[in-house]
C-alpha positions in Angstrom: -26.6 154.6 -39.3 -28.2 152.0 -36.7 -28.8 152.4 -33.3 -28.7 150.2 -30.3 -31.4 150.0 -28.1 -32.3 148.6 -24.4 -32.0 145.0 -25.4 -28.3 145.5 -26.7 -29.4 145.0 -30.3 -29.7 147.2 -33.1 -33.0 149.3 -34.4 -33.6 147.2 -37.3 -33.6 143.8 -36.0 -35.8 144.8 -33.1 -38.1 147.0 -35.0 -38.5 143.1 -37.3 -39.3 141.3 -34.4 -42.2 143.7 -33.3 -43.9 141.9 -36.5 -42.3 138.7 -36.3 -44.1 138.2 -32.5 -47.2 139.7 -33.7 -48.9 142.0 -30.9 -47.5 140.7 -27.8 -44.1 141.8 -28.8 -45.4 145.1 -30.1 -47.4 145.3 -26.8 -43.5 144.1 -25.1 -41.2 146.3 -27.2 -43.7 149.5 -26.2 -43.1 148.9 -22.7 -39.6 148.5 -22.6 -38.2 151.0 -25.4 -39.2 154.0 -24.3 -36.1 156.2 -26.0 -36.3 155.1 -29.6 -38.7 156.1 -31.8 -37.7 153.8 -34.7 -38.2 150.9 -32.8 -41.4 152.2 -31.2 -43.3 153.4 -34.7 -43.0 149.6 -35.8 -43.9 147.8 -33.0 -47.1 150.3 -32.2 -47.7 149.6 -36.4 -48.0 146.0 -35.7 -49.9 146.4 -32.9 -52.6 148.6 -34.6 -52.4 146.1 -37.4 -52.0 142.5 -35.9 -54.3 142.8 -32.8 -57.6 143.3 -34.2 -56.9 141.1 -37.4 -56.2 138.3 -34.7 -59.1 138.8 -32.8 -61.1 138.5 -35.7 -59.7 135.2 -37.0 -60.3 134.1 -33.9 -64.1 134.9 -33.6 -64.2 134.4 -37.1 -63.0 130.8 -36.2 -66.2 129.9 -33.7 -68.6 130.3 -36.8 -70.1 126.7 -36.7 -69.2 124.6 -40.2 -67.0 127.0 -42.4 -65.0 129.4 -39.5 -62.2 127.5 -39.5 -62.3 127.9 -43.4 -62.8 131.1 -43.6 -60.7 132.4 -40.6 -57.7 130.6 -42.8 -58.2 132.7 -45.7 -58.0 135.7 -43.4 -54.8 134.1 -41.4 -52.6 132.9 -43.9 -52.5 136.9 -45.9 -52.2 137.9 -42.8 -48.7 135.9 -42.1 -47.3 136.9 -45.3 -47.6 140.4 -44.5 -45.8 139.5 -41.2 -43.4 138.6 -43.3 -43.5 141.5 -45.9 -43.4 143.8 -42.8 -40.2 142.1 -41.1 -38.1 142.0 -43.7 -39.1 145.9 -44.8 -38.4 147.2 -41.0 -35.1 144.5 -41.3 -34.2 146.8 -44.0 -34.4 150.3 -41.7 -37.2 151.1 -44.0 -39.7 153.4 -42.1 -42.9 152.5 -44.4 -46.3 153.4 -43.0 -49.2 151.3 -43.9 -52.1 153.0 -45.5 -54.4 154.8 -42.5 -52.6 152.9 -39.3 -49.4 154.0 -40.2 -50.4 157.5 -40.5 -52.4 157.3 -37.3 -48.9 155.2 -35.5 -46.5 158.1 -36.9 -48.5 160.8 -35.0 -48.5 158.7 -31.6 -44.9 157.9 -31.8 -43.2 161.3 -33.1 -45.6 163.4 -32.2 
């Protein structure tokens, strides 16, 4: 069973694009779904996940000679599992990620 949210579209496709836009979509979809909680558990998830990975690949990135080396081996796992991610919440699956999504569950439900 799907449900529609504020935007007009259903819970799966929304709950993809919290990890498709990274944080600022998680950070967007918090602010304006306030009723469901499907949509809401995956977009704090990608927020808890993708913001501080992102802020590391970017300081990672000023180390002089090999940061832009090594911040790609840190960003390019880090798409594919923006990828893994989107297709599982595509699929209405409600997976948690090992410590965040525990942590993400118990803000969202309670």
């Amino acid at each position: 069973m799907t449900y529609d949210t504020k935007l007009g579209i259903e819970e799966n496709k929304v709950a993809a694009l919290s990890y498709v836009g990274i944080w600022i979509a998680a950070i967007i979809l918090l602010l304006i779904e306030k009723d469901n909680r499907f949509v809401r558990f995956h977009a704090m998830q990608s927020l808890m996940v993708f913001l501080p990975l992102s802020l590391l690949v970017f300081f990672i990135a000023w180390i002089p000679y090999v940061g832009w080396v090594l911040a790609d081996f840190i960003g390019f796992p880090a798409m594919f599992l923006v990828v893994i991610f989107a297709i599982m919440a595509y699929r209405g699956m409600k997976f948690k990620i090992p410590f965040i999504g525990r942590y993400a569950y118990r803000l969202i439900y309670g």
